[in-house]
VOPAGU-2260 file (C-alpha; in pm, 1 decimal, decimal comma):
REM VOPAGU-2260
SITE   aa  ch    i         X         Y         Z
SITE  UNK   A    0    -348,3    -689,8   -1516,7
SITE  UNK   A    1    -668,6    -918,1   -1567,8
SITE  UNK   A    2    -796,4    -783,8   -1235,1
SITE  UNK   A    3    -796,5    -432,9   -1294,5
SITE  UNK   A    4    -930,7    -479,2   -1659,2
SITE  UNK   A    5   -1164,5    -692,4   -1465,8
SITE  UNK   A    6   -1239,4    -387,5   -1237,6
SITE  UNK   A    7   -1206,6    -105,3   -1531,2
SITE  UNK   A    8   -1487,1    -251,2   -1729,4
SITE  UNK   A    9   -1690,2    -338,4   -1431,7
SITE  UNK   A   10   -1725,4       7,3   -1318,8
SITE  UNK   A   11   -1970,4     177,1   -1585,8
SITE  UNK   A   12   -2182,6    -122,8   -1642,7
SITE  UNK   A   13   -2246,9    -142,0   -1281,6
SITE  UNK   A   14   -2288,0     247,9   -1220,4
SITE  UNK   A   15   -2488,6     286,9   -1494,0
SITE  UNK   A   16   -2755,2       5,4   -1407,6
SITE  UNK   A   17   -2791,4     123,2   -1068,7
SITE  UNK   A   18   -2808,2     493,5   -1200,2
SITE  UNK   A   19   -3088,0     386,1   -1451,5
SITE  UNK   A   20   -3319,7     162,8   -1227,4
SITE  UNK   A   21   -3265,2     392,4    -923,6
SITE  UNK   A   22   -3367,7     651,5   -1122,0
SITE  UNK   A   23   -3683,8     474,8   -1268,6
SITE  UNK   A   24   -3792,9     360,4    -889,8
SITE  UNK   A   25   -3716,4     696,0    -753,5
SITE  UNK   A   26   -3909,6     892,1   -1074,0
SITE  UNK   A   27   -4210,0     640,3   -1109,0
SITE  UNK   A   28   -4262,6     644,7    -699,2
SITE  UNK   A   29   -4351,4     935,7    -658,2
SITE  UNK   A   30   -4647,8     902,4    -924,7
SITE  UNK   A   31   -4778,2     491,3    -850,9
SITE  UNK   A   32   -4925,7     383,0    -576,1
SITE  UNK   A   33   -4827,7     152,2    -342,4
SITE  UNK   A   34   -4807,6    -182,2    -485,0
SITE  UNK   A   35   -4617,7     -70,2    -806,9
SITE  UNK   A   36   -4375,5      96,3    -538,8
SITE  UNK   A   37   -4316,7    -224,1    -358,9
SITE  UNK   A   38   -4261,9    -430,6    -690,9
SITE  UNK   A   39   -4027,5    -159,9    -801,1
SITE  UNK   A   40   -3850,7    -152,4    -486,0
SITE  UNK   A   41   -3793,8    -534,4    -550,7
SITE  UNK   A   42   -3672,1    -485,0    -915,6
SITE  UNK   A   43   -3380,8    -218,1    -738,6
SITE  UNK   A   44   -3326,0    -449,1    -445,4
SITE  UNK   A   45   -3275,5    -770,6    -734,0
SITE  UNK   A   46   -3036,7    -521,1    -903,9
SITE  UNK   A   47   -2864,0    -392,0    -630,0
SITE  UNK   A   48   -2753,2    -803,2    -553,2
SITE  UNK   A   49   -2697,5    -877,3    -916,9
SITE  UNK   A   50   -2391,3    -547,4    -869,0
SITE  UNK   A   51   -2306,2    -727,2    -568,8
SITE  UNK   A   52   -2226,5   -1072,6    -727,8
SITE  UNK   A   53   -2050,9    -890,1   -1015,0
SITE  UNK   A   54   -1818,6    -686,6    -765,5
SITE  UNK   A   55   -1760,5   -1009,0    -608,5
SITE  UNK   A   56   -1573,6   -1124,6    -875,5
SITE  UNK   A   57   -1306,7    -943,0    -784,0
SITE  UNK   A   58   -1149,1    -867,2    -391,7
SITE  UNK   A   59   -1342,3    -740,7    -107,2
SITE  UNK   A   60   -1211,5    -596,5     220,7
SITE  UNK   A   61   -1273,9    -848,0     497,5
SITE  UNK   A   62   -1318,4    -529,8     693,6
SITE  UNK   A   63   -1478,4    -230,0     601,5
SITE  UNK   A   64   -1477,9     122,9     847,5
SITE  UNK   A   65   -1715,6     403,4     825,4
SITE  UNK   A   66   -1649,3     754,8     949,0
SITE  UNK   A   67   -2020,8     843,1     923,3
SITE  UNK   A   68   -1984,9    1224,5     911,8
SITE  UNK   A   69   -2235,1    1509,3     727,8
SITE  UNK   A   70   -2574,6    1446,8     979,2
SITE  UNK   A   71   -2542,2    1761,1    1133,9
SITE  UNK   A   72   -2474,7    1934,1     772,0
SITE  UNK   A   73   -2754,9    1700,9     638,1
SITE  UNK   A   74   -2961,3    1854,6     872,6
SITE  UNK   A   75   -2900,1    2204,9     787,2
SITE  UNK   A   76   -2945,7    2144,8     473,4
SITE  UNK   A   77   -3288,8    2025,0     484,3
SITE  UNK   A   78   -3326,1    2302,2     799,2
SITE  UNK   A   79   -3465,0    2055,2    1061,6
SITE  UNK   A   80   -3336,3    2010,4    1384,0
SITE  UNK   A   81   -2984,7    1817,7    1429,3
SITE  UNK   A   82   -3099,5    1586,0    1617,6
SITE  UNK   A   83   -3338,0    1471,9    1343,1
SITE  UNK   A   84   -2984,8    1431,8    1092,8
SITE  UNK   A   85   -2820,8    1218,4    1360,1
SITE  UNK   A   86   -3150,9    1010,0    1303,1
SITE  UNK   A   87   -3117,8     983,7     975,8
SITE  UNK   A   88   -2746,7     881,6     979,7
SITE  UNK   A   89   -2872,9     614,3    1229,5
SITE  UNK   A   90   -3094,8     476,0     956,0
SITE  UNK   A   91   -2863,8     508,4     702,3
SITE  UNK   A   92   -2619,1     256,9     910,7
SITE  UNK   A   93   -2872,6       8,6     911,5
SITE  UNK   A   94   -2898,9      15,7     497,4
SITE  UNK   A   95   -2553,0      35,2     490,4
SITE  UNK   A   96   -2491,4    -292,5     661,3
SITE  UNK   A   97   -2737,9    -470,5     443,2
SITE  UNK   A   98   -2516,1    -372,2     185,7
SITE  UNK   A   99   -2208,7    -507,8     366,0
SITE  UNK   A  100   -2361,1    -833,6     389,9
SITE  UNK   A  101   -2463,8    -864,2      33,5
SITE  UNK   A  102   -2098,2    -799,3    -101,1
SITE  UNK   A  103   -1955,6   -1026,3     151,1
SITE  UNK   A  104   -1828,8    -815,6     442,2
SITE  UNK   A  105   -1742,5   -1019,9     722,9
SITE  UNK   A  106   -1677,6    -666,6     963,5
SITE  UNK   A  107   -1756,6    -362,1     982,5
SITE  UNK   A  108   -1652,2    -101,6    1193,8
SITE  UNK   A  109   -1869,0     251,3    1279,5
SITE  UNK   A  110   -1730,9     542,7    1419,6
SITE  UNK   A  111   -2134,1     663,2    1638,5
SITE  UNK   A  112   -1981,4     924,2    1890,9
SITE  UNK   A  113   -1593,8    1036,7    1966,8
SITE  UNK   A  114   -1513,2    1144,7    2288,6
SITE  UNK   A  115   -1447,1    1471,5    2153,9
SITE  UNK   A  116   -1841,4    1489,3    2074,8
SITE  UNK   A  117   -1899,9    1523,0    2445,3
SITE  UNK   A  118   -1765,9    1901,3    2375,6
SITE  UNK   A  119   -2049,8    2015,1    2177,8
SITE  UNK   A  120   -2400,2    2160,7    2319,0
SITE  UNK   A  121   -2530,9    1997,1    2619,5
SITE  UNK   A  122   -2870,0    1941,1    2432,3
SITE  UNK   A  123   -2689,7    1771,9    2151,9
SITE  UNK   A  124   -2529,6    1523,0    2370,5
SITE  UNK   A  125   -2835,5    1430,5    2549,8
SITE  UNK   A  126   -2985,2    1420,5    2245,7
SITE  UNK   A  127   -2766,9    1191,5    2101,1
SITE  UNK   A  128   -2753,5     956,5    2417,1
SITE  UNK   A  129   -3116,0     965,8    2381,1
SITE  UNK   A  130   -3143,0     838,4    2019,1
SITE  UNK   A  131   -2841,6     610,1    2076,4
SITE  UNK   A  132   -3047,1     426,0    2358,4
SITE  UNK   A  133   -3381,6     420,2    2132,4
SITE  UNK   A  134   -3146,5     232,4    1866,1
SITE  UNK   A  135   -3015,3      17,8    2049,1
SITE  UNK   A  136   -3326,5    -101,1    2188,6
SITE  UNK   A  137   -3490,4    -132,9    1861,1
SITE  UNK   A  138   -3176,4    -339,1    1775,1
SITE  UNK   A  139   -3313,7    -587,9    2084,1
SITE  UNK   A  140   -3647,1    -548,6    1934,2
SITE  UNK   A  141   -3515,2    -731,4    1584,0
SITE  UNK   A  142   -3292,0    -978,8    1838,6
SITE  UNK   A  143   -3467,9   -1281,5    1593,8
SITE  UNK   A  144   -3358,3   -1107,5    1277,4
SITE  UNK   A  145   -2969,5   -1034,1    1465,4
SITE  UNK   A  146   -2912,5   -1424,3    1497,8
SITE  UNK   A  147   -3076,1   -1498,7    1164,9
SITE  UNK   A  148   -2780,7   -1346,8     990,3
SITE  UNK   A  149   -2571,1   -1454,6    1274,1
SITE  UNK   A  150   -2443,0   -1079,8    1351,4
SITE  UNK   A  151   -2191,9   -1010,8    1644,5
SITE  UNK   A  152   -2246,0    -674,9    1789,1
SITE  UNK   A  153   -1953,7    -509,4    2003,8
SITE  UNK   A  154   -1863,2    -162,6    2143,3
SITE  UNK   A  155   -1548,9      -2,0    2145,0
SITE  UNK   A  156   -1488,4     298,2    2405,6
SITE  UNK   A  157   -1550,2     420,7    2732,2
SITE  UNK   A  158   -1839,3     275,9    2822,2
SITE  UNK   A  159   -1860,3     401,8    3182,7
SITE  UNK   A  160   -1855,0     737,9    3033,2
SITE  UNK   A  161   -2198,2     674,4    2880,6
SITE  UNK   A  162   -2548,7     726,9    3065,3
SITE  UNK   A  163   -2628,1     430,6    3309,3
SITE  UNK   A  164   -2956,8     345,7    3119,2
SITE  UNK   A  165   -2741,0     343,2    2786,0
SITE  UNK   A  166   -2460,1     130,0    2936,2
SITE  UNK   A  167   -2787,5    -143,1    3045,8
SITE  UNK   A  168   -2906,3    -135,4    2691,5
SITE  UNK   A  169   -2529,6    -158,6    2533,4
SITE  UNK   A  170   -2437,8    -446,6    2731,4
SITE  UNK   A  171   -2779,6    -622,0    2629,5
SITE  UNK   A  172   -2669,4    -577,2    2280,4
SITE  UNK   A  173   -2329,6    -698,3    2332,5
SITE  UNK   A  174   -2431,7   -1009,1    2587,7
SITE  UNK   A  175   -2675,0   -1186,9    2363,0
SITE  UNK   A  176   -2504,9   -1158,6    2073,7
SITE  UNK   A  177   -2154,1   -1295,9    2191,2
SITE  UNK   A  178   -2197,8   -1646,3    2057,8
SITE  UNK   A  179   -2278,8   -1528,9    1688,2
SITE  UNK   A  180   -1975,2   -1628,7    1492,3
SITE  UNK   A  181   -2107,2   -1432,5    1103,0
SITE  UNK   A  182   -2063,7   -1078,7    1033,0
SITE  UNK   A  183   -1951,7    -830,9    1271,2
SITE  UNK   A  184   -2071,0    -494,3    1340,7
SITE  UNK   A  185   -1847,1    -319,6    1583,7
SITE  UNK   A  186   -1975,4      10,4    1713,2
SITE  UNK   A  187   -1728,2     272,4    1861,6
SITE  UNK   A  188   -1910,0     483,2    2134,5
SITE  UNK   A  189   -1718,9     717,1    2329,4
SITE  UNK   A  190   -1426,7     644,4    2177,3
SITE  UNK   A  191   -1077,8     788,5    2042,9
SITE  UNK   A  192    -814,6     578,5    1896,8
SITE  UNK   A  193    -540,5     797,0    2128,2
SITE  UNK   A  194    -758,1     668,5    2431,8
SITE  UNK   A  195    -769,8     294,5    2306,8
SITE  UNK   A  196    -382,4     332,8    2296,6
SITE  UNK   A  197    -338,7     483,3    2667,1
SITE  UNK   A  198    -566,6     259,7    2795,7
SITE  UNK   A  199    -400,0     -74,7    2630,4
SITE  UNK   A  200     -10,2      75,5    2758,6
SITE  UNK   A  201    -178,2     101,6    3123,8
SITE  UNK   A  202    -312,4    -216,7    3089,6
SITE  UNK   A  203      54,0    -350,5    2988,1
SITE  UNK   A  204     210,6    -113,6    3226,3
SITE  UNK   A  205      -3,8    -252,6    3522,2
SITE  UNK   A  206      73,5    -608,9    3401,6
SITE  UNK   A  207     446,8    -571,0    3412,7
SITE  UNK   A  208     404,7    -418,7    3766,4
SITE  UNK   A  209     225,2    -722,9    3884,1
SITE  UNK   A  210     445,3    -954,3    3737,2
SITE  UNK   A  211     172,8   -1103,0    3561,7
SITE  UNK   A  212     406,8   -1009,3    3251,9
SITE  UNK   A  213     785,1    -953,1    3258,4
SITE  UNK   A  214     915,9    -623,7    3013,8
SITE  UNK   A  215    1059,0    -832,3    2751,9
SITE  UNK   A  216     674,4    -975,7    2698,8
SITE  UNK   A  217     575,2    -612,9    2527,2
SITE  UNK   A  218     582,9    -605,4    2183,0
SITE  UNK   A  219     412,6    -445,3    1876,6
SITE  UNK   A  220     191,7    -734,8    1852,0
SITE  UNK   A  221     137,2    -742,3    2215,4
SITE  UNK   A  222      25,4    -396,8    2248,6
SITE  UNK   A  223    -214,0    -461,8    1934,0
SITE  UNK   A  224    -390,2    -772,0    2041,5
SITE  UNK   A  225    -484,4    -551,6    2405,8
SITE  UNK   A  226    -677,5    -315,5    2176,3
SITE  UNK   A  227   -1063,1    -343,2    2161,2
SITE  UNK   A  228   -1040,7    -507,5    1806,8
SITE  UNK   A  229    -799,5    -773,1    1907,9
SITE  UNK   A  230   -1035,3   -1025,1    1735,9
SITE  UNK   A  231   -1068,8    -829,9    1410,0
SITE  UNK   A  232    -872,7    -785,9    1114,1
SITE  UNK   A  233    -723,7    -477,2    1011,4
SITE  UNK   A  234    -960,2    -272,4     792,6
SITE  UNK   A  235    -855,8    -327,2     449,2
SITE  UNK   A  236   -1087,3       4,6     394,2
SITE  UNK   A  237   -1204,3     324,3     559,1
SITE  UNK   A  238   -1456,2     546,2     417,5
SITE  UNK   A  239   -1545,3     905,7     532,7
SITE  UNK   A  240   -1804,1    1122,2     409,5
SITE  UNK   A  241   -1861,3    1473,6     367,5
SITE  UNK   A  242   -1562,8    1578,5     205,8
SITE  UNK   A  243   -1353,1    1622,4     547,4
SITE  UNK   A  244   -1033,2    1464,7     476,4
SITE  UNK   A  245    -863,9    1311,8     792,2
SITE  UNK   A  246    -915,2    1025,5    1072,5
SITE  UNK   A  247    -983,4    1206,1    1320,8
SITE  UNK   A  248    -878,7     998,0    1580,1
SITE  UNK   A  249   -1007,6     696,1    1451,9
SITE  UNK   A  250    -878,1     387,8    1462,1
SITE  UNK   A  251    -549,8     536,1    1398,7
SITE  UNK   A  252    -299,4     197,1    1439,6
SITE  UNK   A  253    -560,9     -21,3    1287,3
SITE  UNK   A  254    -562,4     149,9     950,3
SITE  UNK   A  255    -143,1     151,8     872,5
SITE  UNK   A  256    -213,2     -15,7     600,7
SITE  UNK   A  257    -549,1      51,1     493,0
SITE  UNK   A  258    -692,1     206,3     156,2
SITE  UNK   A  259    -871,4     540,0     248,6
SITE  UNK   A  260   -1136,0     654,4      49,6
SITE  UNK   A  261   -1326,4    1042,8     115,3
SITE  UNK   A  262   -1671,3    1120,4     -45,4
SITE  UNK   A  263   -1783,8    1426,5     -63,1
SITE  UNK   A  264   -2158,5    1261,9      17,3
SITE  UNK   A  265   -2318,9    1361,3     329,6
SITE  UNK   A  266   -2352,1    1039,3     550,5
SITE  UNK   A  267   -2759,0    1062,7     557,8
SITE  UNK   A  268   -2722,0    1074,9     162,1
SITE  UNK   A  269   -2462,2     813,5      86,0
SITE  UNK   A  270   -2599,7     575,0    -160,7
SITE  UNK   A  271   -2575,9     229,7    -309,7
SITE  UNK   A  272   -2363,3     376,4    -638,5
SITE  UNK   A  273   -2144,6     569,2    -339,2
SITE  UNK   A  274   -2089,8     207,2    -166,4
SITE  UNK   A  275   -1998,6      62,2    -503,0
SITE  UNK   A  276   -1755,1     336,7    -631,6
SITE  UNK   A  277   -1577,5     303,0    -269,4
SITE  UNK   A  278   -1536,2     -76,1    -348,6
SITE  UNK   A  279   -1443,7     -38,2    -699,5
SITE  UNK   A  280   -1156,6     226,6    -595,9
SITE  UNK   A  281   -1056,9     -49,2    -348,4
SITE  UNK   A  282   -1016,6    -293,0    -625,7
SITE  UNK   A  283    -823,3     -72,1    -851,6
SITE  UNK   A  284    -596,8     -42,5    -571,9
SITE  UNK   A  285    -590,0    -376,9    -431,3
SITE  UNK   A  286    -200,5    -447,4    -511,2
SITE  UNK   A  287     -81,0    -145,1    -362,7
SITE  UNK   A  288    -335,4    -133,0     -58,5
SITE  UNK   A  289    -304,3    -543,5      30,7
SITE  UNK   A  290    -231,8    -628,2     401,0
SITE  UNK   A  291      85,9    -673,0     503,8
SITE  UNK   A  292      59,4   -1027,5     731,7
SITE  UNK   A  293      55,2    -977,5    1094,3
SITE  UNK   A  294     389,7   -1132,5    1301,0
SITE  UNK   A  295     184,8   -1367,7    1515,4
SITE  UNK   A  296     277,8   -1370,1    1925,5
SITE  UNK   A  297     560,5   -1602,2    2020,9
SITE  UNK   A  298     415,5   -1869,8    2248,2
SITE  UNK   A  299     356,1   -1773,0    2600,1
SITE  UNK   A  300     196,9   -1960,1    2878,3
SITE  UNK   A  301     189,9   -1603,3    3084,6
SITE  UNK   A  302      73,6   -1388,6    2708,1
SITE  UNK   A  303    -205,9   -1616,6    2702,8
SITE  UNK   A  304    -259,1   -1580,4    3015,5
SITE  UNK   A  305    -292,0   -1227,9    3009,5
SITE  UNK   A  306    -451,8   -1193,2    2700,8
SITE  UNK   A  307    -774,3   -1429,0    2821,8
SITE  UNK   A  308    -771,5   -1249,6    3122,3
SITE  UNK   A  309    -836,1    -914,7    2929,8
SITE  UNK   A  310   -1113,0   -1123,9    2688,1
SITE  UNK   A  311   -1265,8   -1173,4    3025,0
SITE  UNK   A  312   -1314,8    -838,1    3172,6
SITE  UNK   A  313   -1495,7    -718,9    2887,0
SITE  UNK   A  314   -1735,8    -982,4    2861,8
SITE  UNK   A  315   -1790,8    -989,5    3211,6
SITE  UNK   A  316   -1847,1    -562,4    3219,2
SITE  UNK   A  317   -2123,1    -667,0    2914,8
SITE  UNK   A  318   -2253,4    -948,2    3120,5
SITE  UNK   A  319   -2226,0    -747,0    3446,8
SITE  UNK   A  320   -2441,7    -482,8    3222,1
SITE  UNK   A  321   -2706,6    -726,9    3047,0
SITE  UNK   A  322   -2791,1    -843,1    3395,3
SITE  UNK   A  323   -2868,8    -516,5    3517,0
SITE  UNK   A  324   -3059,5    -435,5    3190,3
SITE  UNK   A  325   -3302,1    -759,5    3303,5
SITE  UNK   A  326   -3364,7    -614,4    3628,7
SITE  UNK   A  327   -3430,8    -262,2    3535,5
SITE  UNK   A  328   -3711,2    -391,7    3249,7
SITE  UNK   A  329   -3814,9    -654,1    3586,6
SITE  UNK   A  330   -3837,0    -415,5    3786,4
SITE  UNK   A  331   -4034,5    -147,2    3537,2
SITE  UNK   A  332   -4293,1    -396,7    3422,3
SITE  UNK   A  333   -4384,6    -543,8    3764,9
């Protein structure tokens, strides 16, 4: 009961600040010049973390999921060409996260490209593999800034169903950053939760048929620790915009037990307030949304076996990957 009077008369304070200086920077902006811009840029970026230490009082999801849907909607909407929204939403990610980090996020999980986006327009797909490459370098280009806050990146999907010169860049990404031990920003590219699924009962299937694992080894917690996010927790929330109202295929076993929350915001418009209601609606709903604790494995010499073995294939793809990254950017500057 103190929490959620906690919460309650957190929410309009908060909301209303933001409101009110947002509105001032965004008003005044477009009539100072540039240094009053920058200092009032500062005075919303100071209020922005004072509503981040206040939320903090009260519970925040260890891991947070995006559904970042609306770009090609944003785009229409502003008529320029989709590939230009998907841009946007790219950009948007990257404030996004710096929001994370101030409220204390320690994951957070983005669904960039389902395998069911490989059914649209060929020039949207290579469109989007194009931009997706572009980020990803840029993300190499701010490598300093990446173990400065100490960020693990990781990809989820089919990777071999990507471009080859996206795959280089990915695994470049993933390589160097496999040591950071902060936040973690897991990207999932080419990717369906039903596919994860398959993939992880072949794995187990295989196993058993090797004898590397006996049939009485499979268990729920078995079958969720061959996933991709066998190191993460379970999202505690998962936030879609545009209005759309389902999963669509996304992380479909991970989120049993988490809080969902839909905004009708368009992904390239969602805004600090639209972060802080999500959180807030978490809070209010803490008690009912809380994570049920995960059985842990029984001890296993041949689990752990298996389970290391699986850790290892992945980093060795991304390693496998990074080094052919190196020799491509070698080979191209020589």
């Amino acid at each position: 009961q103190h929490h959620t009077s906690h919460v309650t008369h957190t929410i309009k304070p908060i909301k209303a600040s933001v409101d009110i200086v947002g509105g001032v920077v965004h008003d005044s902006c477009l009539e100072m010049d540039g240094l009053w811009q920058n200092t009032l840029n500062r005075v919303l970026r100071l209020s922005q973390q004072l509503c981040a230490h206040v939320l903090r009082a009260g519970p925040i999801p260890r891991h947070v999921a995006f559904i970042m849907d609306g770009n090609r909607r944003f785009a229409r909407k502003m008529d320029v060409e989709t590939v230009q929204g998907h841009a946007l939403g790219f950009d948007k990610l990257k404030e996004t996260l710096e929001w994370c980090l101030d409220f204390g996020v320690e994951v957070v999980t983005v669904y960039a490209f389902s395998r069911e986006n490989f059914k649209r327009t060929p020039a949207e797909v290579e469109g989007l593999m194009t931009l997706a490459e572009r980020k990803f370098r840029h993300l190499l280009d701010e490598t300093d800034l990446i173990h400065k806050n100490n960020v693990q990146i990781q990809v989820f999907g089919d990777v071999h169903s990507l471009p080859p010169s996206l795959q280089r860049v990915i695994g470049k990404a993933v390589h160097i950053t496999r040591h950071n031990t902060g936040a973690m920003l897991n990207v999932c590219f080419s990717y369906t939760s039903r596919h994860e699924m398959t993939m992880a009962a072949n794995r187990l299937v295989q196993a058993v048929q090797d004898g590397q694992l006996v049939p009485e080894d499979i268990s729920e917690q078995l079958l969720e620790r061959s996933f991709y996010t066998a190191e993460c927790p379970s999202p505690g929330l998962v936030i879609r915009s545009s209005g759309e109202i389902r999963l669509s295929d996304f992380l479909l076993w991970q989120s049993g037990w988490s809080q969902l929350v839909f905004t009708p915001t368009l992904w390239p418009e969602f805004s600090y307030v639209d972060m802080l209601k999500c959180l807030l609606q978490f809070q209010l709903g803490f008690v009912e949304t809380e994570m049920v604790p995960q059985e842990p494995l029984a001890p296993s010499p041949q689990i752990d076996e298996y389970l290391e073995q699986l850790r290892l294939e992945r980093a060795n793809l991304f390693a496998e990957l990074a080094d052919q990254y190196d020799a491509q950017e070698s080979s191209a500057s020589s």
